[in-house]
N, C-alpha and C positions, 0 to 999 in steps of 0.2 A: 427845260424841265427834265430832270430825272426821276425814275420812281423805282427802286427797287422789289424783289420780291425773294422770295425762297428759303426764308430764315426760318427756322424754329426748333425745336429741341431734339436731341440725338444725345445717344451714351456715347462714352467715348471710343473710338475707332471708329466712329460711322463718319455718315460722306451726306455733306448736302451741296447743291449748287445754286449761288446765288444769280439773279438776272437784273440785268438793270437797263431799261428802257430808255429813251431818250426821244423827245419830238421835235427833236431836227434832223434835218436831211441832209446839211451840211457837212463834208470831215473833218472827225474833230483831231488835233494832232497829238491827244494825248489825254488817256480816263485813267482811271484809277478804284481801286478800293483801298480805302482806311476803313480800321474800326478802331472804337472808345469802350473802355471797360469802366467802371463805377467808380468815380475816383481817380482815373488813371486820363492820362494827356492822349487826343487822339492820334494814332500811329498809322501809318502808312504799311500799306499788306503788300501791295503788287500795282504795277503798271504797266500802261502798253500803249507805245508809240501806235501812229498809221502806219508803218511800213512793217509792225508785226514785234518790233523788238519788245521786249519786257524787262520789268524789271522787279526782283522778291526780296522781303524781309527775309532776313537769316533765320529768324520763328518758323517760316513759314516755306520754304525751299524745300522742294522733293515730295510737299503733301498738295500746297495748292499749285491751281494751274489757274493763268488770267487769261480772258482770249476775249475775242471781238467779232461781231458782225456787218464788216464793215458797208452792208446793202443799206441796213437799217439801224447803223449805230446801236446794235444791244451788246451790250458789255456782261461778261458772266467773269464767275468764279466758281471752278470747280474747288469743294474743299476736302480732302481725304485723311483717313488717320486723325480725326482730330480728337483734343483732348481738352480736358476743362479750362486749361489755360488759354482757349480761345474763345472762348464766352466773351461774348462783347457786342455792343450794336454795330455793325458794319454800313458802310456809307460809300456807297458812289460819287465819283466826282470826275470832273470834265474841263478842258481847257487849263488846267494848268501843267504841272511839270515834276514829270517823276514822281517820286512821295514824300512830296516837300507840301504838307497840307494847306500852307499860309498862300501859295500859289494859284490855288484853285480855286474861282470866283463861283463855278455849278458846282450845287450839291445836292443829291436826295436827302426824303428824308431817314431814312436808314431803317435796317430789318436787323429784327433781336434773331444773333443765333446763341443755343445754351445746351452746352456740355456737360452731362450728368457722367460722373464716371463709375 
């Protein structure tokens, strides 16, 4: 089970960090955030191996950062710089691969972030 947190509204250039919880104790070899905009197919934001590697949408490169705890599996997103084109519900996921969304069998249920510029 995942449960996100941290989403909610900021003008544009501001910074929130998203958290995402998980109640297993197990490592998991690979989380993720995707978000879905109204209309739009859900996209793949950032990942992160167990061994630390990551990996970022071109959107999203040099503003977000992904990282992990890996004592307690909580998965964050720092997001910086952002701007209205990143409005979207954002979504945790787990156990699948990269940010290939069809991959990943866990998912939260995802946190509204919304960019007023």
């Amino acid at each position: 089970q995942l449960v996100e947190s941290g989403g909610g509204s900021v003008q544009a250039g501001g910074s929130l960090r998203l958290s995402c919880a998980t109640s297993s104790n197990n490592p998991i070899a690979c989380m993720a955030w995707f978000r879905q905009a109204p209309g739009k197919e859900r996209d793949g934001v950032a990942s992160i191996l167990s061994d630390g590697n990551t990996t970022y949408a071109d959107s999203v490169k040099g503003r977000f950062t992904i990282s992990k705890d890996n004592a307690n599996n909580t998965l964050y997103l720092q997001m910086n710089s952002l701007s209205p084109e990143d409005t979207a519900t954002y979504y945790c996921a787990a156990k699948g691969w990269l940010l290939h969304p069809k991959s990943y069998p866990v998912w939260g249920q995802g946190t509204q972030v919304t960019v007023s510029s």
